[in-house]
One Martini backbone bead per residue (centre of mass of N, CA, C, O) as a GRO file, in nm:
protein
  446
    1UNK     BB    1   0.099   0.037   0.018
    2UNK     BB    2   0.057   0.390  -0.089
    3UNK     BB    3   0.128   0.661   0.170
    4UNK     BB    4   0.265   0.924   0.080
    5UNK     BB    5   0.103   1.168   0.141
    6UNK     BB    6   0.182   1.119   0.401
    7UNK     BB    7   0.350   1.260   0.645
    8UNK     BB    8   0.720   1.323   0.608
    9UNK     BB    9   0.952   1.474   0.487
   10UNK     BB   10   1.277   1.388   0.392
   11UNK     BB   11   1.570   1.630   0.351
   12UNK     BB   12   1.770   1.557   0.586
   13UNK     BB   13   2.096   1.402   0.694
   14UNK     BB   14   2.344   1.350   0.973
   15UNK     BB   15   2.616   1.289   1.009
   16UNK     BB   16   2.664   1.073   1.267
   17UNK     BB   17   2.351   0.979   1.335
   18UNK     BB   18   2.107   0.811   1.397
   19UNK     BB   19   1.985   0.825   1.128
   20UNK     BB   20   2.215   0.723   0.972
   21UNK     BB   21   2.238   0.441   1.126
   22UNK     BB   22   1.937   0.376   1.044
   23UNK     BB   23   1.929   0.459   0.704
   24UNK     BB   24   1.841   0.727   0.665
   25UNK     BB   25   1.682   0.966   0.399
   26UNK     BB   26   1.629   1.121   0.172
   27UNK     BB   27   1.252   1.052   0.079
   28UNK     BB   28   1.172   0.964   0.316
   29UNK     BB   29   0.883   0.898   0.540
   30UNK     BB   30   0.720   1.027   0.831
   31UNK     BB   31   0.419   0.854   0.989
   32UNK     BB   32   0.505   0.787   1.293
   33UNK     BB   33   0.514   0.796   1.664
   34UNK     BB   34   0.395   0.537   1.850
   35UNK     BB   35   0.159   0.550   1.661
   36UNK     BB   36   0.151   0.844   1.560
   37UNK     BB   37   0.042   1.079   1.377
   38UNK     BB   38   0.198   1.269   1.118
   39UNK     BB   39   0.158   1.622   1.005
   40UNK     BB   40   0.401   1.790   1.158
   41UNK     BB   41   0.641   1.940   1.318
   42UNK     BB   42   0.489   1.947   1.592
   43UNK     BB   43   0.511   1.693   1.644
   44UNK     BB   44   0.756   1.571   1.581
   45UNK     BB   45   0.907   1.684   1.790
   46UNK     BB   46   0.673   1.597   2.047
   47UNK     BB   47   0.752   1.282   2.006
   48UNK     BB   48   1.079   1.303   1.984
   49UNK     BB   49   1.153   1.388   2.287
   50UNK     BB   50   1.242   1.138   2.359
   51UNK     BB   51   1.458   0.853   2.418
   52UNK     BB   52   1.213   0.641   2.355
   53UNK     BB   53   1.102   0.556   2.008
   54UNK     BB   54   0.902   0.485   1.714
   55UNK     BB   55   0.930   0.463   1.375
   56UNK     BB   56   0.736   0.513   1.083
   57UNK     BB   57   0.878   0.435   0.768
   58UNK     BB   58   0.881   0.552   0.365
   59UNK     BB   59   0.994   0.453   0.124
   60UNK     BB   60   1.027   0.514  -0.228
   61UNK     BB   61   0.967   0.182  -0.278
   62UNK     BB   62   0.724   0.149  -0.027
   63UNK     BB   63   0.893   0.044   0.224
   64UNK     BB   64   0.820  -0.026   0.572
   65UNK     BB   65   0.976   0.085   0.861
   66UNK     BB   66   1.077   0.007   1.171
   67UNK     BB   67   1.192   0.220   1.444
   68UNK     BB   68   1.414   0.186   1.729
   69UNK     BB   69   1.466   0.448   1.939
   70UNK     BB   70   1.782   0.500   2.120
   71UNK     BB   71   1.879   0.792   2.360
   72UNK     BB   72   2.031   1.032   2.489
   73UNK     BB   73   2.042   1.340   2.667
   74UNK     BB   74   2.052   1.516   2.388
   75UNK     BB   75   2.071   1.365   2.165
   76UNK     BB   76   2.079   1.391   1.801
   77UNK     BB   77   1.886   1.249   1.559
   78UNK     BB   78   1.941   1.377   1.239
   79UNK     BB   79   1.641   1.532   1.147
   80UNK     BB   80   1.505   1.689   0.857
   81UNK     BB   81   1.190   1.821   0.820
   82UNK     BB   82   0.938   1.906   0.714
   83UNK     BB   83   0.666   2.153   0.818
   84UNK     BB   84   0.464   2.063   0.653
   85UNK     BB   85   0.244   1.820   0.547
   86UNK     BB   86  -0.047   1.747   0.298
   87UNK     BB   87  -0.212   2.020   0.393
   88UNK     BB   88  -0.054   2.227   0.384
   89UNK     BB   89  -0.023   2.567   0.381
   90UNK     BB   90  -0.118   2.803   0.527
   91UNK     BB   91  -0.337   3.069   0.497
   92UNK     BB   92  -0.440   3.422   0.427
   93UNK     BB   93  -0.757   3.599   0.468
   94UNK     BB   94  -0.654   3.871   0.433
   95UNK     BB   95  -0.685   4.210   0.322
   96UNK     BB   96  -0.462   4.437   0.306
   97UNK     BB   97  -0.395   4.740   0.241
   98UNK     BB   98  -0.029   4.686   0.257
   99UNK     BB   99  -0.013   4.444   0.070
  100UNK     BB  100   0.285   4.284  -0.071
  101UNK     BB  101   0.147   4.085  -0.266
  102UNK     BB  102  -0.054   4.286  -0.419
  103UNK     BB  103   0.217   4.453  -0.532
  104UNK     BB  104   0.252   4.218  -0.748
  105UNK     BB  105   0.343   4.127  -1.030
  106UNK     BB  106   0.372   3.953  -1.300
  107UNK     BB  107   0.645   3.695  -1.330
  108UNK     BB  108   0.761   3.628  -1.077
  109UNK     BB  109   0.868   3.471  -0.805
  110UNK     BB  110   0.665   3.219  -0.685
  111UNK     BB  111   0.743   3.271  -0.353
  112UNK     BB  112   0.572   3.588  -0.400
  113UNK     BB  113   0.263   3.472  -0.332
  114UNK     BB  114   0.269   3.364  -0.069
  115UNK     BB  115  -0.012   3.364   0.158
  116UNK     BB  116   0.086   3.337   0.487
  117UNK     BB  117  -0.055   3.188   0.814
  118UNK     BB  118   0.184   3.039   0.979
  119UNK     BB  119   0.252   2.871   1.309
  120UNK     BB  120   0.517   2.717   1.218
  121UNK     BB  121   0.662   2.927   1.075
  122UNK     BB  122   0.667   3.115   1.328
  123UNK     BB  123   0.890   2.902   1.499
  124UNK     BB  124   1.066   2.796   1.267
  125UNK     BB  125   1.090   3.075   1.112
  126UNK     BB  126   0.993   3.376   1.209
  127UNK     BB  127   0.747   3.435   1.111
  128UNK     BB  128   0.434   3.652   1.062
  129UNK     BB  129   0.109   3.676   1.247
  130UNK     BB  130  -0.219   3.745   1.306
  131UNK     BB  131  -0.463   3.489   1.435
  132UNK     BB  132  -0.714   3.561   1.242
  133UNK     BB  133  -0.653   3.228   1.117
  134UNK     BB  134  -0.726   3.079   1.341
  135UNK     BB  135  -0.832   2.780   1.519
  136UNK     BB  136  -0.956   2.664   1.798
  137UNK     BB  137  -0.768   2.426   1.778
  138UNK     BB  138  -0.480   2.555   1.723
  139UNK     BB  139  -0.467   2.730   1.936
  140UNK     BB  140  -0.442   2.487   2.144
  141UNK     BB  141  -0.191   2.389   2.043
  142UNK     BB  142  -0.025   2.609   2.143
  143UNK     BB  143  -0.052   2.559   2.432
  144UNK     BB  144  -0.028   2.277   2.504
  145UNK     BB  145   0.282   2.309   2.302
  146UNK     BB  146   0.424   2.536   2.398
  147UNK     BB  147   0.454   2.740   2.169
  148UNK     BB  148   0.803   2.896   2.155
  149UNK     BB  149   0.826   3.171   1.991
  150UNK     BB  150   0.615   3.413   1.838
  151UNK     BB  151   0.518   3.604   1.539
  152UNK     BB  152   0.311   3.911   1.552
  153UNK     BB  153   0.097   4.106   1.382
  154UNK     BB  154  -0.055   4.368   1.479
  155UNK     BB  155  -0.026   4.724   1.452
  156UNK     BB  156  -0.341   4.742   1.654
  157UNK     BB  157  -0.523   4.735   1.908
  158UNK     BB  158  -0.748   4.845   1.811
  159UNK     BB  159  -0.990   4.715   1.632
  160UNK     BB  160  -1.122   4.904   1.451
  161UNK     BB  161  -0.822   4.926   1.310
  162UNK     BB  162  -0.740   4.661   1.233
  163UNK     BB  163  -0.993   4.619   1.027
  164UNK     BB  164  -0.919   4.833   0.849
  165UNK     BB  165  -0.660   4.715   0.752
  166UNK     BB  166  -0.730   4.406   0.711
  167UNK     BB  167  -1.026   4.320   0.641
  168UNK     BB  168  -1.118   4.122   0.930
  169UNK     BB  169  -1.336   4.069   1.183
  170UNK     BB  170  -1.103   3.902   1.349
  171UNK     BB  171  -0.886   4.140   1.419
  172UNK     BB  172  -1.038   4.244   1.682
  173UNK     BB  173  -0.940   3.946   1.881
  174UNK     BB  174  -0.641   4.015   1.957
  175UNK     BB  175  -0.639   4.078   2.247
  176UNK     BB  176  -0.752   3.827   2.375
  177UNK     BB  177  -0.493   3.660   2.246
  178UNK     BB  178  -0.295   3.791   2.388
  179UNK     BB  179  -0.403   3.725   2.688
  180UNK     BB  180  -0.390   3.415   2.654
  181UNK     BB  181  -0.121   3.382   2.595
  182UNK     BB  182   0.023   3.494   2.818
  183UNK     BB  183  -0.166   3.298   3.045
  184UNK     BB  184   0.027   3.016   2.905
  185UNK     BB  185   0.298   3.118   2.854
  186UNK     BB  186   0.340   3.270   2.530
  187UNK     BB  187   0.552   3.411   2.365
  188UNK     BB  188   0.652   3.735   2.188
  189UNK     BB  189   0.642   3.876   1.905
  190UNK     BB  190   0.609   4.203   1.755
  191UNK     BB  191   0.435   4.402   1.480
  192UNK     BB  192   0.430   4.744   1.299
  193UNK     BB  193   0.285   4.835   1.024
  194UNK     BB  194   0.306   5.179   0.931
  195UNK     BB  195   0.047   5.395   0.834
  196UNK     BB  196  -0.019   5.686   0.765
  197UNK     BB  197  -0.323   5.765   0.902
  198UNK     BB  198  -0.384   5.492   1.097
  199UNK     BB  199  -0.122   5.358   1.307
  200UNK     BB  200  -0.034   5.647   1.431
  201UNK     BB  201   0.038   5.831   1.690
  202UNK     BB  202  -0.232   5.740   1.906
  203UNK     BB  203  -0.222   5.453   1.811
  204UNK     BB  204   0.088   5.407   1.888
  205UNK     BB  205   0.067   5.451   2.162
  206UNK     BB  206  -0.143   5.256   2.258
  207UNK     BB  207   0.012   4.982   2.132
  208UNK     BB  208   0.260   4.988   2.329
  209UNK     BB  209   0.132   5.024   2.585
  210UNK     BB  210  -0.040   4.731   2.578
  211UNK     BB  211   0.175   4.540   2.527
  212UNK     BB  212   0.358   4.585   2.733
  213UNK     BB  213   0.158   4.471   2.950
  214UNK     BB  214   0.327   4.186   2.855
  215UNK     BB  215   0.521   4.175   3.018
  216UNK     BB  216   0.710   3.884   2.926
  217UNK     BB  217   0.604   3.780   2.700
  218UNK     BB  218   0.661   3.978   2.584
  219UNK     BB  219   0.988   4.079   2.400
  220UNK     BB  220   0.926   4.225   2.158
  221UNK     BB  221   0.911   4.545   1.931
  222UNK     BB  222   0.835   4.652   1.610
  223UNK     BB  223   0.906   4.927   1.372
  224UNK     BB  224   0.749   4.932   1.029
  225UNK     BB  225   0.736   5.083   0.735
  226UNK     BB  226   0.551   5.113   0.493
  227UNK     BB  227   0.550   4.921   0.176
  228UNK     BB  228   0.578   5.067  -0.152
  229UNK     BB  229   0.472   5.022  -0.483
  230UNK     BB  230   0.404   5.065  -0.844
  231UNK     BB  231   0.157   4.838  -0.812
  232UNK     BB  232  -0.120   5.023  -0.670
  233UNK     BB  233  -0.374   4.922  -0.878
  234UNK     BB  234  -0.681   4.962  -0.706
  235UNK     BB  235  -0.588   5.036  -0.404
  236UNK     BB  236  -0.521   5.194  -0.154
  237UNK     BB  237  -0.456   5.466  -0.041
  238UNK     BB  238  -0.109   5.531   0.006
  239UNK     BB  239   0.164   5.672   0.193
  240UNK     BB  240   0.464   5.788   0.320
  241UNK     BB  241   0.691   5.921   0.503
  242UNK     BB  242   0.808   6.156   0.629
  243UNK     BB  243   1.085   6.327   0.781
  244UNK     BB  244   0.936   6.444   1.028
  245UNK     BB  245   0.793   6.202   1.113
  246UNK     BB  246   1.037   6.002   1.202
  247UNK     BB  247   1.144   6.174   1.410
  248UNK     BB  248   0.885   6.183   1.594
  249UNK     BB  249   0.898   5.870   1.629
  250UNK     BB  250   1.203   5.845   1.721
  251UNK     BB  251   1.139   6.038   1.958
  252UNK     BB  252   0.934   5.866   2.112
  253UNK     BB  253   1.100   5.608   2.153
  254UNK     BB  254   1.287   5.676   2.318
  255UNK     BB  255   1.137   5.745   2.536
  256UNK     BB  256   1.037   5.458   2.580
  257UNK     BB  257   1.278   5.327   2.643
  258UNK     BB  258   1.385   5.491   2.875
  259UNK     BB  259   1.118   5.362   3.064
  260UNK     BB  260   1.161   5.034   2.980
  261UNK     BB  261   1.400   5.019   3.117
  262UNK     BB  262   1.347   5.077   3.411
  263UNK     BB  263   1.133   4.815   3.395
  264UNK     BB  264   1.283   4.589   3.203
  265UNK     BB  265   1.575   4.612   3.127
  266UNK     BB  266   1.442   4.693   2.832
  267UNK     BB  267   1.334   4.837   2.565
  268UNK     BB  268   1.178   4.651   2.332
  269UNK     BB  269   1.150   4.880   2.152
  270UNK     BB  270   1.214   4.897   1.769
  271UNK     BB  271   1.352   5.063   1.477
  272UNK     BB  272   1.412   5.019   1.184
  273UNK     BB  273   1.662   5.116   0.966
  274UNK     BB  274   1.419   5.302   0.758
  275UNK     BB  275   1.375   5.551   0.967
  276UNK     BB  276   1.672   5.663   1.008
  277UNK     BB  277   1.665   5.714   0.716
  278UNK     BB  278   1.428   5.910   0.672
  279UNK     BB  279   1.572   6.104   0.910
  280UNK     BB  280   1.875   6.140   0.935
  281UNK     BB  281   1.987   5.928   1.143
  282UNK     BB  282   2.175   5.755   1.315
  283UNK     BB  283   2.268   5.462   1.428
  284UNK     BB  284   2.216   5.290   1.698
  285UNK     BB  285   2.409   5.086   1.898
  286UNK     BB  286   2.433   4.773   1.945
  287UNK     BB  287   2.325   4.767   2.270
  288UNK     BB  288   2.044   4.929   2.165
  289UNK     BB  289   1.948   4.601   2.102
  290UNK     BB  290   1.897   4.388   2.253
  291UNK     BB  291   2.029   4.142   2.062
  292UNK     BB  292   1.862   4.135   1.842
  293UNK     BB  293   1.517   4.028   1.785
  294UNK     BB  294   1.456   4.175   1.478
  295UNK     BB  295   1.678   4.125   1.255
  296UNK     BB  296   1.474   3.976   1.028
  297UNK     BB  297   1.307   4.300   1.039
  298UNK     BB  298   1.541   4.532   0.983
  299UNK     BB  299   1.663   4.554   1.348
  300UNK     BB  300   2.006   4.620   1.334
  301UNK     BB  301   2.199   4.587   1.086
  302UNK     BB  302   2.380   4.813   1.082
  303UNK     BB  303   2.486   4.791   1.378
  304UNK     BB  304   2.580   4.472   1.363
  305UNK     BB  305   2.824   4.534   1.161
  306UNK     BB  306   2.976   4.752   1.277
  307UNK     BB  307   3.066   4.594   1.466
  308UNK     BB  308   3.189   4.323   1.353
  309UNK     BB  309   3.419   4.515   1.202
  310UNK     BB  310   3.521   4.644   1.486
  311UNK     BB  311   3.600   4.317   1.582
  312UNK     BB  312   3.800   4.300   1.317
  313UNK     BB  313   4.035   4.538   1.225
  314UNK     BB  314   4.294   4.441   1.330
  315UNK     BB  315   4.287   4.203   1.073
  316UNK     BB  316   4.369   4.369   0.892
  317UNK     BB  317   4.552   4.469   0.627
  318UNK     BB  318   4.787   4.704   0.508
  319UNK     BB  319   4.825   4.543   0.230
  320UNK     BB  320   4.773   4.486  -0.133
  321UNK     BB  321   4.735   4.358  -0.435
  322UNK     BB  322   4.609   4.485  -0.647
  323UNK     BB  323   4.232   4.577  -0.572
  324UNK     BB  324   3.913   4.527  -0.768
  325UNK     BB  325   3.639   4.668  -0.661
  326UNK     BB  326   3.282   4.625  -0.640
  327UNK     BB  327   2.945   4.746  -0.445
  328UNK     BB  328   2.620   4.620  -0.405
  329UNK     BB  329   2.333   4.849  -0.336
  330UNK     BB  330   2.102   5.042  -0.202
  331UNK     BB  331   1.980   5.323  -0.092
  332UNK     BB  332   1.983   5.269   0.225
  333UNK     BB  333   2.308   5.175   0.228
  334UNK     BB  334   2.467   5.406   0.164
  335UNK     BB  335   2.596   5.553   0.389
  336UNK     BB  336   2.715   5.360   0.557
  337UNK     BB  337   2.882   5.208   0.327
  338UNK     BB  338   3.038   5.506   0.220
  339UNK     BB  339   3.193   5.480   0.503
  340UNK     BB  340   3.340   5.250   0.542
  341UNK     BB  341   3.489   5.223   0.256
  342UNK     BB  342   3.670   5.456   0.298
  343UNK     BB  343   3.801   5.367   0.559
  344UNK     BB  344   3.920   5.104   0.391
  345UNK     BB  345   4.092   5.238   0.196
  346UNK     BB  346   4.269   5.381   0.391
  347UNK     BB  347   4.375   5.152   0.570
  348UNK     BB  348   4.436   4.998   0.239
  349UNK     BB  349   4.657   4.925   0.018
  350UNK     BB  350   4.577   4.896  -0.328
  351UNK     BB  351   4.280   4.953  -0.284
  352UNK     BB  352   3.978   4.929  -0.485
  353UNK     BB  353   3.660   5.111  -0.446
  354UNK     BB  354   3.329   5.055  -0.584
  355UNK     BB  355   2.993   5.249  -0.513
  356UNK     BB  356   2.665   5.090  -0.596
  357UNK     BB  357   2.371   5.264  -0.618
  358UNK     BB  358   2.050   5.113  -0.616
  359UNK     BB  359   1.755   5.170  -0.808
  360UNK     BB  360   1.392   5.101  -0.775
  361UNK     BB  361   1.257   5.100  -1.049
  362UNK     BB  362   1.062   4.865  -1.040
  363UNK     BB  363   0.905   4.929  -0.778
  364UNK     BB  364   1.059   5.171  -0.683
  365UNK     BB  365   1.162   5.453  -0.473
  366UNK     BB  366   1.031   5.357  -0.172
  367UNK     BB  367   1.224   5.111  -0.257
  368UNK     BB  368   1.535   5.077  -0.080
  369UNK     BB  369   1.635   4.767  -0.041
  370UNK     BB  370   1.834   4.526  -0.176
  371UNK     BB  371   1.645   4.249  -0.147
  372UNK     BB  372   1.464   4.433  -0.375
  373UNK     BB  373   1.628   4.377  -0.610
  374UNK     BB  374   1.656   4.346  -0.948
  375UNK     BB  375   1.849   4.260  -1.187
  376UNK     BB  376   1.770   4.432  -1.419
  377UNK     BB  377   1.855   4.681  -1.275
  378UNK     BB  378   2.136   4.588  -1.218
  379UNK     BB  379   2.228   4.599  -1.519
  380UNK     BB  380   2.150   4.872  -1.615
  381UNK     BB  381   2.332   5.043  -1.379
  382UNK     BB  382   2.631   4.899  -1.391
  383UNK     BB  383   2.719   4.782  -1.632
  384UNK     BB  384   3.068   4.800  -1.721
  385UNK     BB  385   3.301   4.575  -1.553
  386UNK     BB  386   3.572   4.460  -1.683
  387UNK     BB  387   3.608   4.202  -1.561
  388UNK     BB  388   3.521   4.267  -1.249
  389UNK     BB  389   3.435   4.240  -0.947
  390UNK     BB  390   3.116   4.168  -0.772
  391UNK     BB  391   2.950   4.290  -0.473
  392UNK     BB  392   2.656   4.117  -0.282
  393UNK     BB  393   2.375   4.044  -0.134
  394UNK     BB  394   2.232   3.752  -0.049
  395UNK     BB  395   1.897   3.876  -0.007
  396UNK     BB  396   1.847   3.861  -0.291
  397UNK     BB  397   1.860   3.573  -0.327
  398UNK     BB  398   1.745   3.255  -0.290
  399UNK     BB  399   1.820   2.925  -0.277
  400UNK     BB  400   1.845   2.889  -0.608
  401UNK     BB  401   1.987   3.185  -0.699
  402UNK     BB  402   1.697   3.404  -0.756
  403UNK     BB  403   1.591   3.652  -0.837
  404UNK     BB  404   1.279   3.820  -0.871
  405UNK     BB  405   1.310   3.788  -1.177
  406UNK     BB  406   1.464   3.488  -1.225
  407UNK     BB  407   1.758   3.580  -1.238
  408UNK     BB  408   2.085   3.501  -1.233
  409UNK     BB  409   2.408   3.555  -1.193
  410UNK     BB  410   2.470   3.439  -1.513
  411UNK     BB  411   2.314   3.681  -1.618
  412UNK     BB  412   2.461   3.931  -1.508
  413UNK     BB  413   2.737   3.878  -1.552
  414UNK     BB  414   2.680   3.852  -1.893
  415UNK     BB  415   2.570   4.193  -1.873
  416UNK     BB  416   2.851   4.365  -1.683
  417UNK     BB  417   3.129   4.193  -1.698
  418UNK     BB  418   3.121   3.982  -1.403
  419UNK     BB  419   3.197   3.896  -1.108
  420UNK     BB  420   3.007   3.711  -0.857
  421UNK     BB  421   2.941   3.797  -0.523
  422UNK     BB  422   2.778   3.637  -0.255
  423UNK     BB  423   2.718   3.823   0.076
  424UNK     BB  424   2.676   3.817   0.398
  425UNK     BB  425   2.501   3.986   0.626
  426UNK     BB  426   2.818   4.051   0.756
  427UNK     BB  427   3.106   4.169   0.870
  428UNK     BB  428   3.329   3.967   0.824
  429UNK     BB  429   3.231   3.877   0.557
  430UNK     BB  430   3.218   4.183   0.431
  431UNK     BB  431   3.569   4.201   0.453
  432UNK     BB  432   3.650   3.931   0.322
  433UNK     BB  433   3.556   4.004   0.056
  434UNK     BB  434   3.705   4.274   0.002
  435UNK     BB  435   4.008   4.098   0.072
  436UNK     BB  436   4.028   3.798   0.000
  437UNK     BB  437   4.002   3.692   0.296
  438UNK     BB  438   4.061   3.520   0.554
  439UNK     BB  439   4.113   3.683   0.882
  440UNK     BB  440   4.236   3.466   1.064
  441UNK     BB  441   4.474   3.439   0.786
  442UNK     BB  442   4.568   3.733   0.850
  443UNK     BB  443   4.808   3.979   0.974
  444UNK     BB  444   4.795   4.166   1.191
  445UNK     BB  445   4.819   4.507   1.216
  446UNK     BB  446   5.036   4.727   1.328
   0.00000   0.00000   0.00000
């Protein structure tokens, strides 16, 4: 009997582990644990979490193994399955007025098309949720299996500006579900996406006051501006923070931290690196962001890069054989990137940097980030670079190494006629990237 489409396919096994020693591989399928079977990696995890167990597995020519697994308390099984099960990825039903996936043209990369609210991906992957999609039997499995911490798309505390915002009856639910968690001891992070006339002023003042009060289940607050692309044909009319407003927005944040730190030892809210810019302030030092929790939605990326950078500044070389390279970056990152590369050409003989700053010309000029450039873009602008490196963020491209609008590194390489380094968004990576050397493996500069 062939139950492929049940249980969860492996798709990683880790030399020298359980499963390896198991001869389990990539294509088996796990379908129960203890005979209970597995829908999604919740299970998984919660069920594999004991020391001995065992797992019903089927291979890709249909046999069926049964495995009995006994493991020291600490030992890692060395298997990693899909998040979701056959069920599919939960989606979305809200109807956002700034949702960024409504902004997309066709023809990009299909894995901007999907509108995911699921909060399996919100535990194992950071995804932002924002609970109007779940139903009773879902909440209740997450305080059962106490998962945690969550990401949550807060907005705004008000139900009725939620719904507005929103356009689902569901999500003015907000509030009770949110101290509902927190009840149960479920951990959170907060998201605001910030939308002028809509959830600033008193009502983002109303609902950072009212998440405070959920600490410590809350653990941080986000503050990022509503991002708009030039495809918002039909959509509600929505603008842009101008320069005043991010100012007055990040000098009420200060107020808010300095508060916060004396209540709860943690500043609490933090706002994206594209408010500062937006502001024309510099960025606050690494330190004022208590960990970077909010890392991964742009809150913290420039000051953690600074700070990486000058902790490794003295493994830098006094000079090199002649060396040039390009830098290609988005307009956010222009000030930043413009001052630190001056810094390293002063410092290091030999070394030549061009700092190309491109322009979101496909989606707008509102899109400043990196890692919203296209392909296109970056080929009409960079020009002719005969045949010399240039160094990318890695945020660019997807897993399979693909622009937003499809097109590859060798597609790229071969309209602006240079060599493509692709560098992960990390101070002593992007230092290594420059130099062209591992930092570790360089004598430290007198």
């Amino acid at each position: 009997m062939n139950i492929l489409s049940k249980g969860l396919a492996v798709y990683a096994v880790d030399e020298d582990s359980i499963a390896a020693e198991m001869e389990m591989a990539p294509g088996d399928r796990v379908l129960s644990v203890d005979g209970r079977e597995i829908k999604d990696i919740i299970d998984f995890q919660y069920y594999t979490a004991e020391e001995e167990f065992s797992l019903l597995i089927e291979k890709p020519n249909g046999e069926i193994w049964e495995l009995e697994i006994e493991r020291s308390e600490g030992e890692y099984l060395g298997l990693e399955v899909e998040t979701v099960g056959s069920g599919g990825l939960k989606t979305c039903r809200n109807n956002c007025i700034f949702c960024f996936v409504a902004q997309m043209p066709q023809g990009m990369r299909a894995s901007l098309y999907d509108k995911d609210d699921d909060y399996r991906l919100s535990l194992t992957q950071g995804s932002f949720i924002t609970l109007s999609n779940l139903t009773e039997e879902e909440f209740s499995r997450i305080i059962e299996y106490h998962l945690s911490p969550l990401y949550i798309s807060v907005h705004a505390w008000d139900p009725a500006v939620r719904v507005k915002l929103m356009r689902n009856p569901r999500a003015g639910d907000l509030p009770e579900q949110l101290q509902r968690l927190a009840a149960a001891g479920i951990s959170f992070h907060a998201q605001i996406v910030l939308v002028p006339g809509y959830n600033d002023g008193q009502i983002l003042q109303e609902t950072v006051e009212r998440l405070s009060e959920l600490w410590p289940a809350l653990q941080s607050i986000a503050v990022v501006p509503v991002g708009l692309t030039g495809f918002r044909e039909g959509l509600v009319l929505l603008r842009s923070f101008e320069r005043a407003e991010a100012e007055e927005i990040l000098s009420q944040g200060l107020r808010w931290q300095e508060d916060f730190l004396k209540r709860y030892d943690c500043r609490l809210v933090y706002f994206s690196d594209e408010f500062y810019v937006l502001a024309g302030r510099e960025f606050p030092a690494a330190q004022d962001y208590d960990d970077f929790p909010q890392l991964e939605n742009g809150v913290g990326l420039a000051a953690k890069m600074a700070a990486e950078m000058a902790s490794v500044w003295g493994l830098l070389p006094a000079s090199l054989a002649e060396r040039s390279l390009h830098v290609v970056t988005g307009t956010a990152a222009e000030g930043f990137l413009r001052q630190w590369l001056e810094r390293v050409q002063k410092y290091i003989r030999g070394l030549k940097i061009s700092l190309h700053v491109v322009r979101n010309n496909f989606f707008g000029p509102a899109v400043t980030v990196a890692g919203l450039l296209t392909a296109g873009d970056l080929a009409a602008q960079l020009g002719n670079l005969g045949g010399e490196e240039f160094l990318l963020p890695v945020t660019m491209l997807n897993a399979e190494g693909l622009f937003l609008d499809n097109h590859d590194l060798a597609w790229l390489e071969e309209r602006v006629q240079g060599r493509a380094v692709a560098m992960e968004v990390e101070g002593r990576a992007f230092l290594e990237s420059i130099v062209g050397h591992v930092l570790q493996e360089v004598k430290a500069h007198e």
